[in-house]
C-alpha positions as CSV (number, residue, x, y, z in Angstrom):
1,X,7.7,28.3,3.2
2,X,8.8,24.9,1.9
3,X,6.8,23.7,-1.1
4,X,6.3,19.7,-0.2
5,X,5.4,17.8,-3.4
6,X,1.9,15.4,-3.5
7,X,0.5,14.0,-5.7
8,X,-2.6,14.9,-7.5
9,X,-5.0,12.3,-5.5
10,X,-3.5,13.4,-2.5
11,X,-4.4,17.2,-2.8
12,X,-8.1,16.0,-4.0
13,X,-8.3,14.1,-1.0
14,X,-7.3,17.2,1.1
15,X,-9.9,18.9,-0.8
16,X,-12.9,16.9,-0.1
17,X,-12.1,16.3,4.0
18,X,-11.8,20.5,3.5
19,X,-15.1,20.6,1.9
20,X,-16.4,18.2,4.5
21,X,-14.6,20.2,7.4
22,X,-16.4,23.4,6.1
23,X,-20.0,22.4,4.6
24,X,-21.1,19.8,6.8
25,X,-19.2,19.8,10.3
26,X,-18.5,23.6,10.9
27,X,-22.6,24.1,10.7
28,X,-23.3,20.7,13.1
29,X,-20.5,22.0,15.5
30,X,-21.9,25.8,15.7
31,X,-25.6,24.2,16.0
32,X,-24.4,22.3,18.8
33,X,-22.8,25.0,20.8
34,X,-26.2,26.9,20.0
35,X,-27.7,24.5,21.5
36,X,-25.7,24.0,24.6
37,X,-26.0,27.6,25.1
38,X,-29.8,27.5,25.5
39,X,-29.5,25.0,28.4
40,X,-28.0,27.8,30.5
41,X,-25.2,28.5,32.9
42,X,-22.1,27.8,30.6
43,X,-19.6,27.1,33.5
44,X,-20.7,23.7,34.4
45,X,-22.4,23.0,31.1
46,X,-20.6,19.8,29.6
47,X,-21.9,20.2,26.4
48,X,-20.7,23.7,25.3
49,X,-17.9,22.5,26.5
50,X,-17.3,19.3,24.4
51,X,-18.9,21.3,21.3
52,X,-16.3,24.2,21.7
53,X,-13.6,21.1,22.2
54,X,-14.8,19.7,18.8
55,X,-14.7,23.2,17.0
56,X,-11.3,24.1,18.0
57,X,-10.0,21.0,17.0
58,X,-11.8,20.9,13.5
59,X,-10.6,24.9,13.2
60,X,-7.2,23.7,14.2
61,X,-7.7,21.1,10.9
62,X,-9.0,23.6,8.8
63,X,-6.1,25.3,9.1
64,X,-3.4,23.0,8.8
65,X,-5.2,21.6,5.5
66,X,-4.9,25.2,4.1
67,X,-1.2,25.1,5.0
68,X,-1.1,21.8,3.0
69,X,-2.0,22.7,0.3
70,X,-0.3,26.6,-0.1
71,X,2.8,24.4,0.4
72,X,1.7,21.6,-2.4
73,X,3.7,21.1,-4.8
74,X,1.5,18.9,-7.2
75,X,3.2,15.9,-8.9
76,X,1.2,14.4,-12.2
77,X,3.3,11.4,-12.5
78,X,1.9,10.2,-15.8
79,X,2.9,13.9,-17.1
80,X,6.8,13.1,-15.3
81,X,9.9,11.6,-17.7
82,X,10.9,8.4,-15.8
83,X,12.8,6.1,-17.6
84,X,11.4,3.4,-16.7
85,X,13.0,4.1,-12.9
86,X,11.0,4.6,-9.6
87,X,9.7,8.2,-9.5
88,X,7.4,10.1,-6.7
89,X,4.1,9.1,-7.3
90,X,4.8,5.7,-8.9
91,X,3.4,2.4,-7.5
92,X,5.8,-0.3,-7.1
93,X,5.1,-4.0,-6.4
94,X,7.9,-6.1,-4.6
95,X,8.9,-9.4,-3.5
96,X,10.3,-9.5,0.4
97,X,12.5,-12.1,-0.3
98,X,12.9,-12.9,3.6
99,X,9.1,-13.7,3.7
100,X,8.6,-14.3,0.1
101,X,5.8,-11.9,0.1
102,X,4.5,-9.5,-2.5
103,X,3.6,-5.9,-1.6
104,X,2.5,-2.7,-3.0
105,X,3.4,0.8,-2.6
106,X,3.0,4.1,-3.8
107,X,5.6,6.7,-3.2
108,X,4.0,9.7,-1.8
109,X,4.2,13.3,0.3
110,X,4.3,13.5,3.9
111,X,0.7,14.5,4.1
112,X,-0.4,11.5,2.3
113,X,1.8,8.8,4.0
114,X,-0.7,6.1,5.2
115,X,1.9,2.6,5.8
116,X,-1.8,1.0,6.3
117,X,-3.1,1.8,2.7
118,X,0.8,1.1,1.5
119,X,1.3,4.8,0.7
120,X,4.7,5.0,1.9
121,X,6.4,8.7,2.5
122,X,9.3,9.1,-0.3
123,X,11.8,10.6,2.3
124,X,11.2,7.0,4.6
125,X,13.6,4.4,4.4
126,X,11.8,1.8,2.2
127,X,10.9,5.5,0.2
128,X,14.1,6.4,0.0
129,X,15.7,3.5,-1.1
130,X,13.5,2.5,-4.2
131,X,13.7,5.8,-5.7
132,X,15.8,5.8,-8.7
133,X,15.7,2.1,-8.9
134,X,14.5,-0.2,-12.2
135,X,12.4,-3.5,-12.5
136,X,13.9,-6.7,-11.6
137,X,16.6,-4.8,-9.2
138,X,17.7,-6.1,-5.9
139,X,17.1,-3.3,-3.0
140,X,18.2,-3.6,0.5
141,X,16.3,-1.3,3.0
142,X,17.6,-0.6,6.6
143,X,15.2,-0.9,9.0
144,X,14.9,-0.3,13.0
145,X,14.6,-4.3,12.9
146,X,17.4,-4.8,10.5
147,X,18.1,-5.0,6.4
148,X,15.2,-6.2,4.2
149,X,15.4,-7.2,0.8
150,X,12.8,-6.4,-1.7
151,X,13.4,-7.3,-5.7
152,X,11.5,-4.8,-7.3
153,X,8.8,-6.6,-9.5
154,X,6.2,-4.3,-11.3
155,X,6.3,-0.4,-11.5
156,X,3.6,2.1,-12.7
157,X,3.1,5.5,-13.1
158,X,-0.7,6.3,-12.7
């Protein structure tokens, strides 16, 4: 069992949808099958069905959050020596110098990669290539659509 590093927002996150999972929809789920069981012949009742659907898929969640975080391998960056070079679990601003646009992104675990909140997976590309980099340095990232180039602008470890 691979230990897969995240960071400590990350495994609070995991925590809370588990405590959510748990404590509020595991009792709604198992009050809804109750319910669709008092309505009778289970065969053609829609309901249990769709209620049973819901609880093996939130079971199935349950589960694979558990995994999660047996395997975590918490990083505290503030608590990490970086030299002032891109670490997991920093947050790094760049300048796409092809669209002359700034972005954000925080270097993360697999189980907290979200491109849509700029939480970028550290074993990706863009990841991979600003890792071990320093401020103000040129990095070219290979892409499906071809090389980017990013000049690395800000970088902090929180």
């Amino acid at each position: 069992m691979d230990k897969e590093p995240i960071t400590i927002q990350g495994l609070e996150k995991l925590k809370v949808e588990l405590d959510e999972l748990k404590n509020i929809k595991r009792p709604k789920i198992v009050a809804a099958i109750a319910e669709a069981r008092s309505h009778g012949d289970l065969k053609e009742n829609a309901e249990y069905h769709a209620a049973k659907e819901q609880q093996a898929q939130m079971e199935s969640r349950v589960i694979e959050i558990n995994d999660i975080i047996a395997r975590a391998n918490v990083i505290d960056v503030t608590k990490v020596e970086n030299n002032g070079n891109i670490i997991f679990g920093s947050t790094v601003t760049v300048q796409d110098l092809e669209l002359n646009k700034k972005k954000t992104y925080k270097i993360v675990g697999k189980d907290e990669a979200d491109i849509s909140k700029n939480l970028i997976y550290f074993r990706s590309p863009i990841g991979k290539a600003l890792i071990g980099k320093t401020l103000n340095e040129m990095v070219v990232v290979e892409t499906p659509s071809g090389e980017k180039t990013f000049e690395i602008l800000d970088i902090q470890y929180v």
